[in-house]
Backbone as a chain_set.jsonl record, in Angstrom:
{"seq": "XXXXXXXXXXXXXXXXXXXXXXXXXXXXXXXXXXXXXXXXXXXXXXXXXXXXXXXXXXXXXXXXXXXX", "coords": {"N": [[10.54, -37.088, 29.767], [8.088, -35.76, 28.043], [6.932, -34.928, 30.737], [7.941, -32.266, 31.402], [6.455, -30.551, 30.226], [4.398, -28.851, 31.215], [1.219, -27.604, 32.003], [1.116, -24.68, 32.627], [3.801, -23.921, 31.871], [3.164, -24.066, 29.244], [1.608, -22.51, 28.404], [2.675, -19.839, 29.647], [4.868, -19.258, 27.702], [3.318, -19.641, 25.206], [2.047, -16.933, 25.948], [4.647, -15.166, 25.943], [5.922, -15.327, 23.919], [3.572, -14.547, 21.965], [3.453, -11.288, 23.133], [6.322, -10.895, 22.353], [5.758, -10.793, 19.837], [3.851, -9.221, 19.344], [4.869, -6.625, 19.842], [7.347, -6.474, 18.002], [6.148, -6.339, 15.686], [4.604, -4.196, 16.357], [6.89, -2.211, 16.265], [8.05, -2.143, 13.509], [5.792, -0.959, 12.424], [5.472, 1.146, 12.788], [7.861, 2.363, 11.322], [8.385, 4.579, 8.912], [6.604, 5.09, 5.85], [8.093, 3.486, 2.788], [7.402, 4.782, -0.367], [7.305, 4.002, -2.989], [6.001, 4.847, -5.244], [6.184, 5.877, -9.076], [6.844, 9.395, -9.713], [4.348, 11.882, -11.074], [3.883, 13.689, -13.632], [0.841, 15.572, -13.519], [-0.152, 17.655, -14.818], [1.212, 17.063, -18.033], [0.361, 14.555, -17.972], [-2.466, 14.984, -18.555], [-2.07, 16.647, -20.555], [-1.024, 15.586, -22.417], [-2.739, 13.335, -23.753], [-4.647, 10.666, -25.17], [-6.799, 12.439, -26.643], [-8.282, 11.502, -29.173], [-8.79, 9.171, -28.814], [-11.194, 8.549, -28.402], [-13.27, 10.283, -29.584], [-12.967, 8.569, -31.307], [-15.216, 6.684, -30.443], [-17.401, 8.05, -29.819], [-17.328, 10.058, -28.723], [-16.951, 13.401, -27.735], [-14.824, 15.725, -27.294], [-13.053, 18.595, -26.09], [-10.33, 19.904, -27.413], [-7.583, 20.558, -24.753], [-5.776, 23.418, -24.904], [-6.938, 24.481, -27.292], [-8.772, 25.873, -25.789], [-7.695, 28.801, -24.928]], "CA": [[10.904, -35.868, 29.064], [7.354, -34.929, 28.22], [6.231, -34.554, 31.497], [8.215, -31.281, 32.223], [5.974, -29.49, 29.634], [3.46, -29.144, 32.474], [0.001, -26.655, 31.506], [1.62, -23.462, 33.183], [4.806, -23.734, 30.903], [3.486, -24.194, 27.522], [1.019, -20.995, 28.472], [3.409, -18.979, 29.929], [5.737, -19.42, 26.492], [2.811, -18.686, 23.931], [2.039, -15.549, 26.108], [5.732, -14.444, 26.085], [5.794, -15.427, 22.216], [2.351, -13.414, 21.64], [3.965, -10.656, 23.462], [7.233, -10.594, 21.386], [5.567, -11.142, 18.572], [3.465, -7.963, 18.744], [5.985, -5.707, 20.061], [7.679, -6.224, 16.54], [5.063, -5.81, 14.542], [4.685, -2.391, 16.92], [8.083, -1.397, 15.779], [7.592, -2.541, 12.134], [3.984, -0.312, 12.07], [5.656, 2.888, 13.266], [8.187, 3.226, 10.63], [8.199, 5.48, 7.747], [6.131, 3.962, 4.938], [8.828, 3.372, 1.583], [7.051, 5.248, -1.308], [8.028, 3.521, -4.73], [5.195, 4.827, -6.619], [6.546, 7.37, -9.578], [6.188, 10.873, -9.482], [3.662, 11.727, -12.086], [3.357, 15.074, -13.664], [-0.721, 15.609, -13.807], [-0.39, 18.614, -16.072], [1.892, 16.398, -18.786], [-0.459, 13.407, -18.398], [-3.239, 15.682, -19.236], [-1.462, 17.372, -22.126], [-0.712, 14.436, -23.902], [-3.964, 12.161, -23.436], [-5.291, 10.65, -26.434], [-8.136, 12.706, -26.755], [-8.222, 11.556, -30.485], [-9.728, 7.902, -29.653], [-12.346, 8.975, -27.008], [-13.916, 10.91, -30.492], [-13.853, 7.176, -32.238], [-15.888, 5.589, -29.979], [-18.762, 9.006, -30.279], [-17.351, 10.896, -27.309], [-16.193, 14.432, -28.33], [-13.269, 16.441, -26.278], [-11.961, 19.64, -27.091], [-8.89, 20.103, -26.748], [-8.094, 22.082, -23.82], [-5.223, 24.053, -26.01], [-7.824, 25.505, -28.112], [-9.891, 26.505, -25.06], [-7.377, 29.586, -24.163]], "C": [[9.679, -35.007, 28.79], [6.833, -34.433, 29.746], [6.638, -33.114, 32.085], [7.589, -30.131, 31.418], [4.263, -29.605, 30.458], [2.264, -27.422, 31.375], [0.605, -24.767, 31.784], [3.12, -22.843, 32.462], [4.876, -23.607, 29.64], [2.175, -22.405, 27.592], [1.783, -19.837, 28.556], [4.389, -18.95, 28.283], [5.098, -19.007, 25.659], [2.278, -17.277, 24.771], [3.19, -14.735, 25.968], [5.873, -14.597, 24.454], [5.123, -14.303, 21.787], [3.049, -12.035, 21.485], [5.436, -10.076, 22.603], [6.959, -10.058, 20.125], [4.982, -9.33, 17.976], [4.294, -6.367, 19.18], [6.874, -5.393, 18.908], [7.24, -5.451, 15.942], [5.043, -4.308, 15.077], [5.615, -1.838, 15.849], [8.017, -1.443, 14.505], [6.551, -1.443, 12.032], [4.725, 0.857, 12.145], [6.829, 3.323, 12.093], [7.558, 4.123, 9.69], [7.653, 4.544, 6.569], [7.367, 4.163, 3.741], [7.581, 3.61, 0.552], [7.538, 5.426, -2.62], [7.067, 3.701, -5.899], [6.21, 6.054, -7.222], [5.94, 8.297, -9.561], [5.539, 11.015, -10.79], [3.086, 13.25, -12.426], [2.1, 15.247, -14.142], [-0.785, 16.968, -15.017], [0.456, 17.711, -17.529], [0.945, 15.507, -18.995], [-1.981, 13.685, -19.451], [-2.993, 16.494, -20.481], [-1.663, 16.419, -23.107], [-1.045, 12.995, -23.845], [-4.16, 12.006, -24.648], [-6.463, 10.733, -26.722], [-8.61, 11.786, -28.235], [-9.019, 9.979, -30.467], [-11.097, 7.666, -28.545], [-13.216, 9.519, -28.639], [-14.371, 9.404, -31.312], [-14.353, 6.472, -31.562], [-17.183, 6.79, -29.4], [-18.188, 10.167, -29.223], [-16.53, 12.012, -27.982], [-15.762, 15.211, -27.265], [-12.936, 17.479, -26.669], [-11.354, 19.724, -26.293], [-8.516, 21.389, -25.961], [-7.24, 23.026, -24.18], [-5.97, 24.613, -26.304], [-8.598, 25.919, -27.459], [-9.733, 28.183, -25.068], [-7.485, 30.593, -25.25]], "O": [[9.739, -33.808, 29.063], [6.253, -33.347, 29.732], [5.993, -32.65, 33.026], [7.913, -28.965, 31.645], [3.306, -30.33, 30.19], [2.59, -26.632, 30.489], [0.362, -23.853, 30.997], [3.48, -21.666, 32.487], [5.822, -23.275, 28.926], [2.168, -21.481, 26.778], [1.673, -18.916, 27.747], [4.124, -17.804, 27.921], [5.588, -18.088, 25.003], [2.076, -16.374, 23.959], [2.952, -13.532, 25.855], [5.919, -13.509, 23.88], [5.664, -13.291, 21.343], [3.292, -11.522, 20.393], [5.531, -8.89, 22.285], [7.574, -9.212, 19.476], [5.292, -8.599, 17.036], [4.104, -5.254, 18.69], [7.206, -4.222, 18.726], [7.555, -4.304, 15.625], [5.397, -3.359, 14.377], [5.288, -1.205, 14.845], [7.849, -0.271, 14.167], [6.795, -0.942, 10.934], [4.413, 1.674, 11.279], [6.863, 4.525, 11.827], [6.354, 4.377, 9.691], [8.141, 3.437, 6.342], [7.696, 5.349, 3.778], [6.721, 2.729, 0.55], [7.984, 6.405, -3.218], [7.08, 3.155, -7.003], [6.826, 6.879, -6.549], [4.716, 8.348, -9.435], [6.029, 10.361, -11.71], [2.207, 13.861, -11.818], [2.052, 15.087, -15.362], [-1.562, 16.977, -15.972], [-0.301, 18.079, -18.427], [0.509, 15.463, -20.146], [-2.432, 13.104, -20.437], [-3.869, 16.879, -21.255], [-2.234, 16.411, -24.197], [-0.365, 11.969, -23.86], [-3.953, 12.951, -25.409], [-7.224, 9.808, -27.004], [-9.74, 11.348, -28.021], [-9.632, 9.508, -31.424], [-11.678, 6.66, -28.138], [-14.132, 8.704, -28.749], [-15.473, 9.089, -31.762], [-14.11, 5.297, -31.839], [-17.924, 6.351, -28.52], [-18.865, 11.184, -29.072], [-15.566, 11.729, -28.692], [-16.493, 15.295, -26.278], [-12.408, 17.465, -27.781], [-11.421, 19.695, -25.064], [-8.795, 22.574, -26.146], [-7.784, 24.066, -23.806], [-6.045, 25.648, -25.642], [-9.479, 26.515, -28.079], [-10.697, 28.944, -25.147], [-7.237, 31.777, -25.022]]}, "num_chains": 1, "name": "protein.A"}
């Protein structure tokens, strides 16, 4: 029974494997990536930062409100 896994058969099989294998992965690579981060409004985040404990540890901020 082993003898019909001869040198030319177990090669030929992991090249056709190999071959499968990355042909997947191809198809897999080329979709569309799924983008599950949240949307994040950068003006909101910046509104309502807590400038207030950046001041207790010496660092002073003004608020950008009172810039305009």
């Amino acid at each position: 029974m082993i003898e019909i896994f001869t040198v030319e058969i177990i090669l030929t099989t992991a090249i056709i494997g190999n071959s499968a294998l990355v042909t997947i992965m191809g198809f897999l690579m080329m979709r569309p990536p799924k983008d599950k981060r949240p949307k994040v409004d950068l003006d909101a985040f910046i509104r309502n930062a807590p400038y207030h404990r950046l001041r207790e540890i010496g660092i002073i901020v003004e608020d950008p409100d009172q810039e305009a």
